[in-house]
N, C-alpha and C positions, 0 to 999 in steps of 0.2 A: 327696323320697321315692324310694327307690333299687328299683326294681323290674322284673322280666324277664317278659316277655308268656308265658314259657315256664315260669314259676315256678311252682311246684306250694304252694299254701295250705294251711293247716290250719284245719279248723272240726271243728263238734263234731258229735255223735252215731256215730262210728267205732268199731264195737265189737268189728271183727277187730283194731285195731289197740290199741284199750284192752286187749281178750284179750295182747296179744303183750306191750305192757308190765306187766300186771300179771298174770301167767298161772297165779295160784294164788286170785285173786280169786273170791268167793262167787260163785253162779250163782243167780239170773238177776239182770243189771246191772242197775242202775236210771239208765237215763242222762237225767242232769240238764245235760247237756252243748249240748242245742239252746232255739230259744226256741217250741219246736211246743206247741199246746196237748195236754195228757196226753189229755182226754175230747175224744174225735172226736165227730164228728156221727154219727148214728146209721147201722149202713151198712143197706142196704136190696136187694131184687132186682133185677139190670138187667133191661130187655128183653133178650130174646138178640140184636135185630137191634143192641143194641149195640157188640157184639163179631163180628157175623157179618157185618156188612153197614160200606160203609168211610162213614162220619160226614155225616149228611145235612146240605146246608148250611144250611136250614131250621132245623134243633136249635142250630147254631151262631149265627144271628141271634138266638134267642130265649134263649140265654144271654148274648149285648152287651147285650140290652136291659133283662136282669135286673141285671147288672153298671151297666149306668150307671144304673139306680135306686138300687141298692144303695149306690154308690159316687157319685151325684150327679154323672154326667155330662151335659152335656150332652143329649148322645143317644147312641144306640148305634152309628152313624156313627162317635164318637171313640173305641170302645173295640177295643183289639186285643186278644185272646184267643191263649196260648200256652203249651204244654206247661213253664211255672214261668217266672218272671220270668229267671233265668237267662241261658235261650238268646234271650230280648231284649236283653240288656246290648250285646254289639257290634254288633247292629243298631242301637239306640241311639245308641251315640256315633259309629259312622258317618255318622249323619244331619248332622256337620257334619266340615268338610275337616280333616286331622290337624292340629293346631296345641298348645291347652295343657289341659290337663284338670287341673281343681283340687278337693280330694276334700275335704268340712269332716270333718276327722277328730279321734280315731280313728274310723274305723268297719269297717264290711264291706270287705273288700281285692277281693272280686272286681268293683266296679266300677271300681278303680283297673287290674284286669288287663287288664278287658274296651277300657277305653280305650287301651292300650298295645297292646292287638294291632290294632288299627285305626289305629295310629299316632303317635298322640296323646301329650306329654311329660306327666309325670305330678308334680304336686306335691299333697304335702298336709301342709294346715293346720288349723289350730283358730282361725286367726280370719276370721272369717265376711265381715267387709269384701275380705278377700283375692282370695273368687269372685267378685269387680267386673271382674277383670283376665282372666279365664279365657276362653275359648274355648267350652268345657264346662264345667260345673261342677257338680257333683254332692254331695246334701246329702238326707241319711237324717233322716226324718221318722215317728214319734220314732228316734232315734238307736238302731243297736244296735254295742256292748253300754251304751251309759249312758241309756237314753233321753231324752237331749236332746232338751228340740223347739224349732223353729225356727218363730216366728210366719209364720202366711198372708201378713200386708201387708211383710213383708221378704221373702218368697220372692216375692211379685209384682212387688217393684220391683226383686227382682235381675231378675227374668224377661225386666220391660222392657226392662234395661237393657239384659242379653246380646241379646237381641230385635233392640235396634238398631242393632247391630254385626254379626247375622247367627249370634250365638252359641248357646244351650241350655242350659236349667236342667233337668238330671235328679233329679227328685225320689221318691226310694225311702220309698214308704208302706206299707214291706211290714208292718210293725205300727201302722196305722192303725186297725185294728181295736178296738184295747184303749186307744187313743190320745184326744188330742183332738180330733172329727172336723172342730169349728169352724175348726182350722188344715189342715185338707186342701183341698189346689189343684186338686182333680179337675175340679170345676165351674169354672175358671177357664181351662181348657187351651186354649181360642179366640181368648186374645187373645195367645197368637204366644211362642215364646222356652220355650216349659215341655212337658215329659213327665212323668208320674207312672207309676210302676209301682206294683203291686199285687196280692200273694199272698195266693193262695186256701188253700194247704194250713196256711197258720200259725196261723191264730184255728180254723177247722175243723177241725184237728190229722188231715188228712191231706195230708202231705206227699209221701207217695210217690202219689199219683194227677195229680202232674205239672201244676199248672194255676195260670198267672198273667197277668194283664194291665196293656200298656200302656194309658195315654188323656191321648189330645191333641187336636191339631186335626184336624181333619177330613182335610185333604191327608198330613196325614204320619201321620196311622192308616192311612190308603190302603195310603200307600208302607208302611209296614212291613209290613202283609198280603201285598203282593203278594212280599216277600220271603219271607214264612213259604211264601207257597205252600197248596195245599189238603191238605185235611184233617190240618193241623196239632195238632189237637187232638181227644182219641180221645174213640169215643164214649161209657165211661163216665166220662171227666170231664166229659163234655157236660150226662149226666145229672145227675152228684154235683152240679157246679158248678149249673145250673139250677134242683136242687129246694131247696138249702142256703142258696143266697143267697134264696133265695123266701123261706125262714122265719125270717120277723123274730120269731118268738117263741119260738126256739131261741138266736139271737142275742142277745135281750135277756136271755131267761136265763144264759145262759153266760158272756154280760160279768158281772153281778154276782157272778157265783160265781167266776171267775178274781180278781174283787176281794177278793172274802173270802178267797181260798186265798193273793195275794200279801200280804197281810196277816198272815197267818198264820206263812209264810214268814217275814215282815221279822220278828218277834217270837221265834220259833224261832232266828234266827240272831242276832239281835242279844243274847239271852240268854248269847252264847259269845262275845260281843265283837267280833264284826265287826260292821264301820259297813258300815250301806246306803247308799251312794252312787248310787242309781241304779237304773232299770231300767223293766220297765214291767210289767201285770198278768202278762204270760207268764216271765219272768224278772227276776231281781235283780240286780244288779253289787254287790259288798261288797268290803270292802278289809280289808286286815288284815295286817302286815307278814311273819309266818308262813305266808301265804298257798301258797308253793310246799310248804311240809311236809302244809298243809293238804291240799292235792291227791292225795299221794304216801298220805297216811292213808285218805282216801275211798277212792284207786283201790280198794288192797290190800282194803277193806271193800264193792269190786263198789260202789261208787257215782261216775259218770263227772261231772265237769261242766267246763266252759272253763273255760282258764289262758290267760293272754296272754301271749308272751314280753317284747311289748316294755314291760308294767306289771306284771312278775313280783310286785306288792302286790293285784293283783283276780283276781279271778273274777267267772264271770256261774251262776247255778243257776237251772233252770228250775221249775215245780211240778214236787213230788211229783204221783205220779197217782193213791194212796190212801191209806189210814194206816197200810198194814206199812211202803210205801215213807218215809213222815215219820218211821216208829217206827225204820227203818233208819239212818235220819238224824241220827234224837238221838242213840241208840248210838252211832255215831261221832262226831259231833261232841262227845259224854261223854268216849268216850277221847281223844281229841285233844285235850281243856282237861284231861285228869287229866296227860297229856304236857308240857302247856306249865305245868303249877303245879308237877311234878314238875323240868321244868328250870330256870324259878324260881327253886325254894328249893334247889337246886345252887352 
């Protein structure tokens, strides 16, 4: 995998830049282009001393200990707390000397970046035996964009193994959430070789409030805090994060309802003949060998969602977030089957 630490990526939800290629495109976009949930958690008043006062460390402990409830850690010892999984990535794969980082792909590119600037050579495969040989190894759980998942008792005994060489298993459970929680390694991160990361903004569909955590063992939760440094995380993610993860009966709802809506989805689209290959409650991966015209027809219809250069045959769409935005959707995807029967019978 040929890739430059300085290499600038493309993901989705860009909507100066969907404006720029499609600049006559209906207003307001509907972008389908991330895997955030449409229905946020409800937003709410902060204290003021939220914002006025700089982040008590107090609010900050009682958000680890909601996080490793929520997330079945251990304790809240192993949980690091940071402004979006993100800016953990190269602290992460710093935690071991530059050597090989092996990525079970496709997946998300910014952990293959984040290893690269830390040093680290960078390969990625698709067969999973491969992160035997790795240094680092890093493996999205479930998978975005296919949600692949990678059973718990193979992620533990790659863990070992790397373990015992001195290596690291970076396990990205940023859609855990919607996942299967029984294969999540959160509760497992003590016995040595494993990190899990973990996003807050994606099932609670607020992304821009900046807030995701590592959890590992106890020493190397240490050390990454003391890298972060204090008051790494503001105080109203302190609050959002605190009260959201508390309410499991916000979460239990919203999982079923994400399940009814990707359902929905799969049915809406597979009516126009794209196969679902994938995905998980937050978004779909489909394939469809007209897929790049597909694209070009939504944009111009103000409807954005990922295209991959390197499987120019998929996309990934996230929910709609009502029913003008699905009614949007059938409309174009109507004219874009009257297109493809139209050239057809050409």
């Amino acid at each position: 995998m040929a890739l430059q630490a300085n290499e600038t990526i493309e993901h989705g939800g860009n909507l100066a830049r969907a404006s720029v290629e499609f600049p006559h495109a209906p207003r307001p976009w509907i972008d389908l282009s991330t895997g955030i949930n449409p229905h946020s958690y409800p937003l709410f008043d902060l204290p003021a001393t939220a914002l006025t006062r700089l982040p008590e460390p107090a609010r900050l402990e009682q958000l680890k200990a909601v996080a490793a409830k929520a997330y079945g850690a251990p304790s809240a010892a192993n949980v690091v707390a940071a402004p979006g999984t993100q800016i953990l990535l190269p602290l992460v794969m710093s935690l071991v000397a530059a050597g090989r980082a092996v990525v079970l792909g496709p997946t998300y590119a910014e952990h293959a970046k984040a290893a690269a600037l830390t040093g680290h050579q960078i390969t990625e495969t698709s067969d999973f035996n491969a992160l035997f040989d790795a240094d680092v190894a890093v493996v999205v759980n479930p998978n975005n964009p296919d949600g692949r998942i990678v059973s718990r008792h193979d992620l533990l005994n790659l863990a070992t193994t790397l373990a015992a060489k001195g290596g690291l298993l970076v396990v990205d459970e940023a859609f855990m959430d919607v996942g299967p929680r029984a294969e999540s390694v959160d509760g497992d991160v003590e016995q040595g070789g494993l990190v899990a990361l973990r996003s807050f903004g994606k099932f609670f569909g607020l992304a821009g409030m900046r807030l995701g955590f590592a959890v590992a063992r106890k020493d190397i939760a240490a050390r990454l805090e003391t890298q972060l440094g204090p008051w790494a995380v503001s105080g109203s993610a302190l609050e959002y994060g605190i009260r959201a993860l508390s309410d499991l009966v916000w979460q239990e709802t919203m999982g079923q309802r994400l399940a009814g809506e990707a359902t929905a989805l799969d049915n809406l689209l597979a009516g126009f003949g794209l196969e679902i290959v994938g995905g998980t409650h937050l978004y779909r991966f489909v394939r469809h060998p007209d897929a790049h015209h597909l694209v070009r027809m939504l944009g111009e219809r103000g409807i954005l969602v990922r295209r991959f250069a390197e499987m120019p045959d998929r996309l990934r769409l996230g929910l709609p977030a009502d029913e003008g935005a699905t009614t949007r959707l059938r409309v174009a995807l109507e004219a874009w089957a009257r297109g493809e029967r139209r050239m057809a019978a050409e």
